[in-house]
C-alpha positions as CSV (number, residue, x, y, z in Angstrom):
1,X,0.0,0.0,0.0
2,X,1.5,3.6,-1.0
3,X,2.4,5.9,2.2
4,X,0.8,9.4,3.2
5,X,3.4,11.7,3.0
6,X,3.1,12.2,6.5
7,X,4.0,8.4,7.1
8,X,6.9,9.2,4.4
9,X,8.2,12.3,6.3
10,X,7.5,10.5,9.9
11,X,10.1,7.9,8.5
12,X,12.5,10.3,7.6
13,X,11.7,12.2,11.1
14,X,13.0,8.9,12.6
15,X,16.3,9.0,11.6
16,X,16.8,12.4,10.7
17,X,20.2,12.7,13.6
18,X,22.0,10.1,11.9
19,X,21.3,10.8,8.4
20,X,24.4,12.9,7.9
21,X,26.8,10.7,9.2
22,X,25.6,8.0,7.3
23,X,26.4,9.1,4.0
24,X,28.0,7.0,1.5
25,X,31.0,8.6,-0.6
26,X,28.7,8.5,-3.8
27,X,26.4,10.6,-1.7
28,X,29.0,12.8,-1.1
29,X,30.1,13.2,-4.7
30,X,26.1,13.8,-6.0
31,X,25.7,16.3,-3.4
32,X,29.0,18.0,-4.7
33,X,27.9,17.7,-8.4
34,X,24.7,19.3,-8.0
35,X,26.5,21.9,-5.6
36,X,28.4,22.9,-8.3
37,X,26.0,22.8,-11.4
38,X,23.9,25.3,-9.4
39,X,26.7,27.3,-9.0
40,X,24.7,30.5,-7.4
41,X,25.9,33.8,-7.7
42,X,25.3,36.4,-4.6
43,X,22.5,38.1,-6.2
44,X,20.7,34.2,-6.4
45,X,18.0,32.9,-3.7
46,X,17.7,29.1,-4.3
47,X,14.5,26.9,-3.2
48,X,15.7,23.6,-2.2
49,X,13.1,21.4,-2.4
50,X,13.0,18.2,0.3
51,X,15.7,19.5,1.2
52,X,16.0,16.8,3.8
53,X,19.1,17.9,6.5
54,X,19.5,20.9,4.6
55,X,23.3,19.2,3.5
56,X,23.1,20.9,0.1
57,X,21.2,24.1,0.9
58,X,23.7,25.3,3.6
59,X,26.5,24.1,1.0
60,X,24.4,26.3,-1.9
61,X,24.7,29.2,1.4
62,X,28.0,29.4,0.5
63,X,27.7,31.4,-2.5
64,X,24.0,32.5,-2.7
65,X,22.4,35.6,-1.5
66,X,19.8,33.4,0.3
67,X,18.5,29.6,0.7
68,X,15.1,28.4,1.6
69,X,14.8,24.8,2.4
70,X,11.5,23.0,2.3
71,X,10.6,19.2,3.5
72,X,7.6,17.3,4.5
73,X,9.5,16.1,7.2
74,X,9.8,18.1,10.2
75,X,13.2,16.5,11.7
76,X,15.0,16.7,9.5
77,X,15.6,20.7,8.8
78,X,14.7,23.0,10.8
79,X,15.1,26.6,12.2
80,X,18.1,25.5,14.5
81,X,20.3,24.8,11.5
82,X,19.4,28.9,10.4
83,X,21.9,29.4,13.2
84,X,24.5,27.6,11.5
85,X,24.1,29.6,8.1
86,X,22.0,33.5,8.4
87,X,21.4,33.1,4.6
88,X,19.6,29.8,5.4
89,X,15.8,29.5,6.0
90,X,14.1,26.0,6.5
């Protein structure tokens, strides 16, 4: 039977703490490619949809005028990680 998304996001809300830590190298080096195919200038605000931990938006924060980050899943972005990056919303 297909999930709600809120029994998709709940599933992500689950592990959300160790999702980072368990990327794979090939997740590293996706997250890098589409890092730098966006390549966004200062001027740029980027929507990151499901935007999951927010690994590539506060990466994207590095070069763009402003990030918003967006996920059905409430644990795993959220306002704490603004803290980490002030061009970063979730």
């Amino acid at each position: 039977m297909k999930q709600s998304i809120e029994e998709h996001a709940a599933r992500f809300d689950g592990n959300a703490d160790e999702y980072d830590e368990s990327k794979s190298e090939e997740y590293r080096a996706c997250a890098s490619l589409v890092v730098d195919h966006a390549a966004p200038g200062a001027d740029d605000v980027v929507l990151d949809l499901g935007t999951g931990t927010g690994a590539i938006a506060l990466a994207l924060a590095e070069d763009a005028g402003r990030v918003e980050g967006r996920d059905s899943s409430e644990g795993t972005a959220g306002p704490e990680k603004c803290l980490l990056e002030p061009s970063v919303c979730f």
